[in-house]
C-alpha positions in Angstrom: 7.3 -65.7 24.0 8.6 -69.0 22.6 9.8 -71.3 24.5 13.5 -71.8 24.5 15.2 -75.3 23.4 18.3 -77.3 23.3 20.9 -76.4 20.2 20.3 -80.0 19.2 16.7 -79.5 18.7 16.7 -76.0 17.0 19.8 -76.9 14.6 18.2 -80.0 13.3 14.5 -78.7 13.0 16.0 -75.9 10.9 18.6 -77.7 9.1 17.0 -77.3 6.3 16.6 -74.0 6.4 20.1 -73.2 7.3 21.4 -75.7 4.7 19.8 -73.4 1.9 21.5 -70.5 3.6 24.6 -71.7 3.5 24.5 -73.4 0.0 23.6 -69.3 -1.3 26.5 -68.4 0.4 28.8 -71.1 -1.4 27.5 -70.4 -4.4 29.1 -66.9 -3.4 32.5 -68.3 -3.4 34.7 -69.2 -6.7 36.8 -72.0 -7.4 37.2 -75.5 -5.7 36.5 -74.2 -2.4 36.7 -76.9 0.7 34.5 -75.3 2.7 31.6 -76.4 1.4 27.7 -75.9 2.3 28.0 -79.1 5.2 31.1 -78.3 6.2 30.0 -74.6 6.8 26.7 -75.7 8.8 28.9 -78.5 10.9 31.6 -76.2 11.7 28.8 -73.5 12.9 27.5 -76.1 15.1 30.4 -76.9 16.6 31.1 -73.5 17.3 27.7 -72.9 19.3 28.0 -76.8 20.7 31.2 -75.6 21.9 29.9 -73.0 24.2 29.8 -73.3 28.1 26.8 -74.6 29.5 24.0 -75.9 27.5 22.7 -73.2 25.7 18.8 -73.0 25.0 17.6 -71.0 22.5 13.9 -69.3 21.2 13.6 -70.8 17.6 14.2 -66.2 16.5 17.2 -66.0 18.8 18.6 -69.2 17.5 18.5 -68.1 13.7 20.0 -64.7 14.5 23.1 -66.5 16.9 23.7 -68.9 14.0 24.0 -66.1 11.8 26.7 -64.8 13.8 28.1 -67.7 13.9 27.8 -68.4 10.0 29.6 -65.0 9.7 32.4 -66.0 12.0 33.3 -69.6 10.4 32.8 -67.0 6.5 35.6 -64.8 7.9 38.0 -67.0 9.3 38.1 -69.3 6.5 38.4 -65.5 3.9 41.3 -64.8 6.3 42.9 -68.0 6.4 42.9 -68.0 2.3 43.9 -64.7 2.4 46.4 -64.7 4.4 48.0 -68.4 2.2 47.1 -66.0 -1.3 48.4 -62.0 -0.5 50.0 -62.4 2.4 47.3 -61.3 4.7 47.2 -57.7 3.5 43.8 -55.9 4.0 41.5 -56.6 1.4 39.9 -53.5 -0.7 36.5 -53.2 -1.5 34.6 -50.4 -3.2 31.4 -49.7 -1.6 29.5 -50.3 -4.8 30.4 -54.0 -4.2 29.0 -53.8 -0.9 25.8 -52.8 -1.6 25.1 -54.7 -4.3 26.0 -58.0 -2.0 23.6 -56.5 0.9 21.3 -56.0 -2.0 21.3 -58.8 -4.0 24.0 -60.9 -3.0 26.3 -60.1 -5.4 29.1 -57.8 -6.5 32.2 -57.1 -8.2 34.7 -58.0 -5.1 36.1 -61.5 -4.5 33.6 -63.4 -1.9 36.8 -63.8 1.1 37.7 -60.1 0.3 34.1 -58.7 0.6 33.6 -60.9 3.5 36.7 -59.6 5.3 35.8 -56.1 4.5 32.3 -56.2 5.2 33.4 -57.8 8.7 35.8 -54.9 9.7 33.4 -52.3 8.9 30.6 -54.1 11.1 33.4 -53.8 14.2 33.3 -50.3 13.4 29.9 -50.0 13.5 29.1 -52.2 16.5 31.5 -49.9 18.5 28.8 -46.9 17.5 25.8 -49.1 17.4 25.7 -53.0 18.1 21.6 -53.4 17.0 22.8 -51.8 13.4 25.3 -54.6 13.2 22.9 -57.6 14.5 20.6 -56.3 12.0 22.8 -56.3 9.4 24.4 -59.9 10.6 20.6 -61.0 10.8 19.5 -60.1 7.0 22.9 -60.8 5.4 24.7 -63.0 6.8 21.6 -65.2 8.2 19.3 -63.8 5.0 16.5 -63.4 7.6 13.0 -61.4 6.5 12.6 -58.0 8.3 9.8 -60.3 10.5 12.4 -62.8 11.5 15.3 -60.0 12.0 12.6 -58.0 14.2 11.5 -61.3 16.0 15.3 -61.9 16.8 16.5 -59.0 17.7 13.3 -58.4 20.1 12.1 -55.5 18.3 9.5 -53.7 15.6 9.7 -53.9 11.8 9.7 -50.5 11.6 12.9 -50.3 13.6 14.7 -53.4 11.5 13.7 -52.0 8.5 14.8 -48.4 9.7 18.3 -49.8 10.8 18.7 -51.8 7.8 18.2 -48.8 5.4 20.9 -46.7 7.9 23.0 -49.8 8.3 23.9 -49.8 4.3 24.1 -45.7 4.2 26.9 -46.1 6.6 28.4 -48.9 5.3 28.3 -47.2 1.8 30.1 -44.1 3.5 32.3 -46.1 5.4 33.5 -48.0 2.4 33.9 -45.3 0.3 36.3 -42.8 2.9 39.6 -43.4 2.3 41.4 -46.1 4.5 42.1 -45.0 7.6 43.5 -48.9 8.5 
């Protein structure tokens, strides 16, 4: 087991690494955007800073809660810009956009609306199955390998690569019923 360090230490020995992350994900997002690829990474380290305590991390554990945290600074900025451009209306998106951005990282949907989307359907999964949603927070949101999703989420590859194969079926279906919100 690795040993567990301060946030300090983790975020700036993978700064790099999450940097890249984060610029993919701007890339993501049309227009003259102001949350750009540092802003995202400083406001997701103020976000884990800001918990109680000093958190230490394993260098797996780390990459999976900044992913979450990635995700969480993604969808409140979609929201906010949402909420300024429609009036804060629920955002469609056809499931064919959704698996082409947990495919390739692309689709036909706006970025904040497939962001919002993707982000209520993962609340409806974590209420059914929380380690379906980590996975699929782990490889899309913190575009970790199936080794570093298993290593994070203390479990096999088989089992990642099971749940991430299941994850996007149900997405799929849950994107295509009709709205039920």
């Amino acid at each position: 087991m690795a040993p567990h360090e301060p946030l300090d230490c983790l975020f700036t020995r993978f700064y790099p690494e999450l940097l890249t992350i984060a610029a993919r994900r701007r890339r993501g997002w049309p227009g003259n955007e102001t949350l750009d690829e540092t802003s995202l990474l400083h406001e997701v380290y103020l976000r884990l800073a800001g918990q109680e305590g000093s958190p230490r991390y394993s260098p797996a554990h780390f990459l999976a809660v900044a992913s979450v945290a990635m995700r969480r600074v993604l969808i409140d900025h979609a929201r906010s810009r949402l909420r300024i451009k429609r009036g804060g209306g629920a955002p469609e998106v056809s499931a064919e956009a959704l698996e082409g951005a947990l495919l390739t990282g692309s689709g036909d949907a706006s970025p904040s609306d497939l962001v919002i989307a993707l982000d209520e359907a993962l609340h409806r999964l974590a209420t059914t199955n929380v380690r379906l949603a980590r996975i699929v927070d782990c490889r899309f949101f913190g575009e970790m390998t199936i080794e570093e999703t298993a290593a994070a989420l203390g479990t096999s590859t088989a089992t990642v690569k099971r749940g991430w194969v299941l994850a996007r079926a149900w997405l799929r279906l849950e994107m295509s019923a009709p709205s039920t919100r």
